[in-house]
C-alpha positions as CSV (number, residue, x, y, z in Angstrom):
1,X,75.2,-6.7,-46.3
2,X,73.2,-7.5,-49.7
3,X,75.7,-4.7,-51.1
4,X,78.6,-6.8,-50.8
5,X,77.1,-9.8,-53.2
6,X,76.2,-6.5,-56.0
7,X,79.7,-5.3,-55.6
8,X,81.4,-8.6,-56.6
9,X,79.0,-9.8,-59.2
10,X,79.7,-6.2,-60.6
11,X,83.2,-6.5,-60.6
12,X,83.3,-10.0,-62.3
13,X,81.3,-8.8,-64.7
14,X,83.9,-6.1,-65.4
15,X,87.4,-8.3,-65.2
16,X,86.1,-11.9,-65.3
17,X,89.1,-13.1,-62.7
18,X,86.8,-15.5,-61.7
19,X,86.1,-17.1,-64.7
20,X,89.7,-16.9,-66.1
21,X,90.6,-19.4,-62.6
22,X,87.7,-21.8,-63.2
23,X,88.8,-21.9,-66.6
24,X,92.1,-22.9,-65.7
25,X,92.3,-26.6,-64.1
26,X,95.4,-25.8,-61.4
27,X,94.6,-22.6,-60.8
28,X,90.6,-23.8,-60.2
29,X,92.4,-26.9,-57.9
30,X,93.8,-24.3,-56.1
31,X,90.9,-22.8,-55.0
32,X,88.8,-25.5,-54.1
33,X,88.8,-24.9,-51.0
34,X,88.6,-21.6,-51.1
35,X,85.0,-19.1,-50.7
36,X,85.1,-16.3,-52.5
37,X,82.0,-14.7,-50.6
38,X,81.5,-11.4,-48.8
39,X,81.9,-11.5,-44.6
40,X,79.0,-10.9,-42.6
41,X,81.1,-8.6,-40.2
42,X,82.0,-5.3,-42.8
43,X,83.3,-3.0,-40.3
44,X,87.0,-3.2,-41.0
45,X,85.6,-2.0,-44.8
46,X,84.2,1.1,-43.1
47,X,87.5,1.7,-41.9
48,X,89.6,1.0,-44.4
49,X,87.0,3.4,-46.4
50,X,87.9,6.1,-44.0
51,X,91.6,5.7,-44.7
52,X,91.4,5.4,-48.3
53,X,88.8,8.4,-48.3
54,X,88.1,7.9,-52.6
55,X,84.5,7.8,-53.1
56,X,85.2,5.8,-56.3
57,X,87.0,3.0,-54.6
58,X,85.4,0.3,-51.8
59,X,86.8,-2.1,-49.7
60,X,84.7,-5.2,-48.9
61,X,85.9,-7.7,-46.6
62,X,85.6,-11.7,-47.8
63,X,85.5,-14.9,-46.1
64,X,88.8,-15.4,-45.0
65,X,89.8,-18.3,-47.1
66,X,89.4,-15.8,-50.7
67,X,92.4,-16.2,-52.5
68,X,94.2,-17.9,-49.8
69,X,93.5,-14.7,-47.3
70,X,95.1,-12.4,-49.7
71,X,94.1,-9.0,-50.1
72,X,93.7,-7.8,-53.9
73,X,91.6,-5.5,-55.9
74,X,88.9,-5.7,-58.1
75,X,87.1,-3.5,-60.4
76,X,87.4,0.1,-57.8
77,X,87.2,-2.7,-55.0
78,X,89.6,-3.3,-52.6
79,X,89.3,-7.0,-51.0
80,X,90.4,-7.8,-47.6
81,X,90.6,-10.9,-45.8
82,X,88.3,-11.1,-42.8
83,X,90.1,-11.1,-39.5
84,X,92.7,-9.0,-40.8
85,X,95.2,-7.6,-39.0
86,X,94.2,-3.6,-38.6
87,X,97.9,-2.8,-37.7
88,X,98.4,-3.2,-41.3
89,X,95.5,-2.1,-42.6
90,X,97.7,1.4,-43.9
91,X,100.4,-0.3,-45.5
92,X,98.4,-3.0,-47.3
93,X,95.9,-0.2,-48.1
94,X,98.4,2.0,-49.9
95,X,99.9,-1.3,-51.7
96,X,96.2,-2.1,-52.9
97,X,95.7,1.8,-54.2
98,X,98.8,1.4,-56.5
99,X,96.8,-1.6,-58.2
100,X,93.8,0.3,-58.3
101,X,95.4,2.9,-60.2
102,X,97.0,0.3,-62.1
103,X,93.7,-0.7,-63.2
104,X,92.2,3.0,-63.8
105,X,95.0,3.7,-65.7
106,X,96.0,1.0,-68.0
107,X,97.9,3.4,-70.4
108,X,99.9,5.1,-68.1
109,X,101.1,2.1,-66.1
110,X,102.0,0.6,-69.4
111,X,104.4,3.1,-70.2
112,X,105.9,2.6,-67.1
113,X,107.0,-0.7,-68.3
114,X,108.3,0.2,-71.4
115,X,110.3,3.0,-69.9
116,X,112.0,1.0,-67.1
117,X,112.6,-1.8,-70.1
118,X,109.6,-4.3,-69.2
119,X,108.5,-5.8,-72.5
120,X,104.4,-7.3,-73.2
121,X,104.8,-10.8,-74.1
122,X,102.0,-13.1,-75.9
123,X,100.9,-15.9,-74.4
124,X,101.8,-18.2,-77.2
125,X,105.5,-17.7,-76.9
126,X,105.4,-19.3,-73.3
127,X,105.1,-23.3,-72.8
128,X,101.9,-24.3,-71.9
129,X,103.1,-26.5,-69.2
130,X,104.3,-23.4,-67.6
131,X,101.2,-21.3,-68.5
132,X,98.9,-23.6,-66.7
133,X,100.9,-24.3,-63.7
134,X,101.3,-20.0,-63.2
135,X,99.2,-18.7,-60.7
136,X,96.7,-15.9,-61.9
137,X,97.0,-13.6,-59.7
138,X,93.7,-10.7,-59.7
139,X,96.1,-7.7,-59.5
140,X,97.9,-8.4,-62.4
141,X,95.1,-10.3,-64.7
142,X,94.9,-7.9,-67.5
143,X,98.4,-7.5,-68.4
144,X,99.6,-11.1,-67.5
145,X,102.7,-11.5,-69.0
146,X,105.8,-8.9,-69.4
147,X,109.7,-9.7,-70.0
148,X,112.3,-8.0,-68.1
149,X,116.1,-8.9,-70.8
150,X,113.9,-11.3,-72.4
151,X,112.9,-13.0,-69.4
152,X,109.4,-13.3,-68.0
153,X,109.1,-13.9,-64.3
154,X,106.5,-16.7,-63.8
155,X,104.2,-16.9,-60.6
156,X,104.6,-21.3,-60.2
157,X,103.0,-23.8,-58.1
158,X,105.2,-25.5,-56.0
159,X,103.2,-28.8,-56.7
160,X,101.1,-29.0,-60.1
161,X,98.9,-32.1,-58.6
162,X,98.2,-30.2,-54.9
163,X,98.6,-26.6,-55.8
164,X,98.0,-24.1,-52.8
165,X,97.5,-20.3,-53.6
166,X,100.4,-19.6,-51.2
167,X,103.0,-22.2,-52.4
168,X,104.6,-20.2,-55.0
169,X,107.7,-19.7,-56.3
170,X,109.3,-17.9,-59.1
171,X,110.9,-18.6,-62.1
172,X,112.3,-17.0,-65.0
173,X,111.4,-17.9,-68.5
174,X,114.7,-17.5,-70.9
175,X,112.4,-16.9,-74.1
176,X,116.0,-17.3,-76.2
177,X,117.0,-20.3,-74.7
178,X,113.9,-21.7,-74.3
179,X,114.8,-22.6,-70.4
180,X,113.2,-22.0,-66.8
181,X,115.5,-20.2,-64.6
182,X,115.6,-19.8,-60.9
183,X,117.3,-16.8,-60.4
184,X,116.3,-13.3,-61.6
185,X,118.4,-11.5,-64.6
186,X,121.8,-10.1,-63.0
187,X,120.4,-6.7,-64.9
188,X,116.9,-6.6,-62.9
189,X,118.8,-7.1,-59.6
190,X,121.1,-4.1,-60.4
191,X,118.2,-2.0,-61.1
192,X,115.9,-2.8,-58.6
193,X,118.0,-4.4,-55.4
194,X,116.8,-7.7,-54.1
195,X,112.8,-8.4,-54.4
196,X,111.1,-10.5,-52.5
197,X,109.0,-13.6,-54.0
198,X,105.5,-11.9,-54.2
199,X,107.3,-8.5,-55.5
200,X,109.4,-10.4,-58.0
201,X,106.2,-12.1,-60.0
202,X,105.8,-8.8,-61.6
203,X,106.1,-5.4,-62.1
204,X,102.7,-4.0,-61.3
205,X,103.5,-6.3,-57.8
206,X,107.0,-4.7,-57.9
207,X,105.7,-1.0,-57.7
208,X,103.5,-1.8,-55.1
209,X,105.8,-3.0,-52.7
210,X,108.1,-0.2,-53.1
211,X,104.9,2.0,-52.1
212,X,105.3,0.3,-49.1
213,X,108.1,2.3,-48.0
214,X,107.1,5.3,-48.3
C-alpha cells in the first residue's frame, strides 16, 4: 500500500495537476469534497495491470470521490475510481492508454492537431471569467487550450458559486466575435459526427473516445 502514496506524490511532482486546481478558486470549490488518496483495496490495479501489460504504466485505484469518480491519468499512472465497474475496466482502459501516449508523446499528438486543423491558443486571448469557471481536466492539463475554425471548446461549470466536477457543459468560445456559443462549429460536426459532452471538451478527449470503438 505505502506504494500508492510514492506513486502520486511522484506524479505531482511531474505535472503539478494538483496544484494548478488549488490554485484555481472554482475548480479548488469543486473539489472540496473530494479525496484524492490511494484505496486501501488495490486489486482491481493488479488487474487492470494485467490488461494493460506496459511495465512503464500503473494503475492505482483512489478513493472513490477523486475527481468526481473519474478515471484519468497521471504521470505513466492510470487512476481508477474504487468500486469500479470491472465490466468496463477494457474499454476505459484502452481510453486511459490514448492519454498516456498523449502524454509520452507530446510532439506527435501535437501534430495531430495541426493536421486535422486544431489550432494552440494562449490563455490570454480567452476571458478570464471563462478561464476560471473551465474545468481543468488531468488528461488534457498540459495542452489546455486548442481552437477548432477559431473556436475553442470550453469545459464550464454549470454553476460558478456550487461547481460539481460532473456538472459540465460545453461551450464554444468565437475568438472573432468575442462570444460564447452553445453549439459546436457546423465544420467540426461534418468532420467528426456528433460528440458527446465529455468527447467534445477536447481533442485529446475526442481521440480517446473514438478508441473506444475499436
Amino acid at each position: 500500500m505505502s506504494q500508492y502514496p510514492e506513486l502520486l506524490r511522484k506524479a505531482e511532482q511531474a505535472d503539478g495537476f494538483q496544484d494548478k486546481c488549488k490554485r484555481c478558486p472554482v475548480n479548488s470549490a469543486a473539489r472540496a469534497m473530494c479525496s484524492y488518496t490511494a484505496w486501501p483495496d488495490q486489486s482491481l490495479a493488479a488487474t487492470a495491470d494485467a490488461i494493460i501489460n506496459d511495465p512503464a504504466v500503473r494503475s492505482i485505484i483512489l478513493h472513490p470521490t477523486a475527481e468526481g469518480g473519474m478515471p484519468h491519468t497521471r504521470p505513466n499512472i492510470i487512476c481508477l475510481p474504487a468500486y469500479y465497474p470491472e465490466v468496463k475496466l477494457r474499454t476505459t482502459l484502452a481510453h486511459e492508454m490514448i492519454h498516456i501516449s498523449q502524454r509520452r508523446q507530446p510532439t506527435l499528438w501535437a501534430s495531430r492537431c495541426a493536421v486535422e486543423g486544431w489550432k494552440a491558443v494562449d490563455e490570454d486571448d480567452i476571458p478570464q471569467e471563462w478561464v476560471r469557471r473551465s474545468r481543468i481536466n488531468p488528461d488534457t492539463a498540459a495542452n489546455r487550450w486548442l481552437a477548432w475554425d477559431g473556436h475553442v471548446p470550453l469545459p464550464l461549470f454549470v454553476r460558478e458559486d456550487r461547481p460539481e466536477l460532473r456538472d459540465v457543459v460545453v461551450r464554444w468560445y468565437d475568438m472573432e466575435e468575442g462570444l460564447l456559443r452553445s453549439q459546436p462549429p457546423a465544420s467540426l460536426v461534418k468532420k467528426y459526427g456528433s460528440l458527446g459532452t465529455s468527447s467534445m471538451e477536447h481533442p485529446y478527449e475526442l481521440w480517446a473516445y473514438q478508441s473506444e470503438r475499436h
